[in-house]
C-alpha positions as CSV (number, residue, x, y, z in Angstrom):
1,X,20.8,16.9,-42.5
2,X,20.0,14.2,-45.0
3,X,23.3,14.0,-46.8
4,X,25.5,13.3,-43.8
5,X,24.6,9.8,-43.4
6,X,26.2,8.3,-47.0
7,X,25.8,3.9,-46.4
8,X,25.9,1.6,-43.9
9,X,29.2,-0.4,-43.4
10,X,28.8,-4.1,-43.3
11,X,31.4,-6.1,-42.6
12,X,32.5,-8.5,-40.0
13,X,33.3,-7.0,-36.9
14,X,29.9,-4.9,-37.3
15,X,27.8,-7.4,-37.7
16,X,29.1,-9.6,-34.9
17,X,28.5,-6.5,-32.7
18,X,25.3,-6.2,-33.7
19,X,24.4,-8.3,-30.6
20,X,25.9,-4.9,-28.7
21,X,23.3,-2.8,-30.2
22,X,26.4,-1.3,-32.1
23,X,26.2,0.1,-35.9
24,X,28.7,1.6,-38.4
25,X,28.1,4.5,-40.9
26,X,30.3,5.8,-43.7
27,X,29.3,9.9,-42.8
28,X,30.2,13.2,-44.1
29,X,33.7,14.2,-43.5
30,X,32.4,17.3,-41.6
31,X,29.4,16.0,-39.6
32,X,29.7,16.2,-35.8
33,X,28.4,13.6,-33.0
34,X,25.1,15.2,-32.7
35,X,24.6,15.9,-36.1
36,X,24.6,12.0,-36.7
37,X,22.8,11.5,-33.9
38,X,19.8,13.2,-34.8
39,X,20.3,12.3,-38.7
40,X,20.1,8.2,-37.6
41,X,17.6,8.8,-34.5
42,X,15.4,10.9,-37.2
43,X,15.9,8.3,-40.6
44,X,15.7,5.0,-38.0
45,X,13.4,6.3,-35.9
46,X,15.9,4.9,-32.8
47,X,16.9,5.8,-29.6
48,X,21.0,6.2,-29.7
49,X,23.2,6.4,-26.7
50,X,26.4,7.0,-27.9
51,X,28.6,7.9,-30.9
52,X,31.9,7.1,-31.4
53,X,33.6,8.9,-35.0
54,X,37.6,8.2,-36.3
55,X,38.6,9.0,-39.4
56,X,40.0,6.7,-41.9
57,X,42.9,8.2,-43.6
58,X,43.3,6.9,-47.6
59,X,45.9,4.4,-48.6
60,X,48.8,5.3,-51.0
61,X,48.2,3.4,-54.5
62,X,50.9,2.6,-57.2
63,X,50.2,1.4,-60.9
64,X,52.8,0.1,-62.8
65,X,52.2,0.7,-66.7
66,X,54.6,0.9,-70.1
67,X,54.8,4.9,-69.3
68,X,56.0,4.1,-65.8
69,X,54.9,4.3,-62.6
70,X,51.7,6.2,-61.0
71,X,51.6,7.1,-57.8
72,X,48.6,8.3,-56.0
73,X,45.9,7.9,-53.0
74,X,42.2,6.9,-52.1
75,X,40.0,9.5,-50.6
76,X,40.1,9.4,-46.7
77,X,36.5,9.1,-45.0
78,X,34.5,9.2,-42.0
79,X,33.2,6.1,-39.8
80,X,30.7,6.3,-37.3
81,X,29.6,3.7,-34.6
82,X,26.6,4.2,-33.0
83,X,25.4,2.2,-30.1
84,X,21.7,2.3,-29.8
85,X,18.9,1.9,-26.7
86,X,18.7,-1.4,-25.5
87,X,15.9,-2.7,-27.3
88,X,16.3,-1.1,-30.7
89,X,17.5,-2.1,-34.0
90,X,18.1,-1.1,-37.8
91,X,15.7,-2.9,-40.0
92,X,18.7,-2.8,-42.4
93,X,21.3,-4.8,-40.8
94,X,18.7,-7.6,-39.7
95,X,18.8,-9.4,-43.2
96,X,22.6,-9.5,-42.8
């Protein structure tokens, strides 16, 4: 259960939503709903009401060099939003 959780995504939209009691985790590609549930509830010690995953598929990359050209991809990967109790927070994503 400890390596499903892999970082916390900062960005924008997740921090302006952090007045939602909302979160976003980069997870393991084959982790289910309430295997992050209990993974955040048990590292956070939180309450969590919901989890919403998608996957993000990778993006198609080209390099241009004197051999030619390269084709080739990112790695796809696994976001998670959790919404948590009202009431509750991540230390983490307070000093954002």
């Amino acid at each position: 259960m400890a390596n499903i959780l892999y970082r916390p995504l900062v960005t924008e939209k997740v921090v302006e939503s952090k007045d939602r009691h909302q979160y976003a985790f980069e997870v393991d590609q084959n982790a289910n709903k309430i295997e992050i549930l209990k993974a955040i509830e048990q590292k956070f010690h939180v309450t969590v009401t919901s989890v919403r995953t998608m996957n993000v598929k990778g993006k198609r990359r080209a390099q241009f060099t004197r051999r030619g050209r390269f084709e080739g991809h990112t790695t796809g990967w696994k976001k998670a939003l959790v919404t948590l109790k009202e009431g509750d927070k991540i230390e983490f994503f307070e000093n954002v």
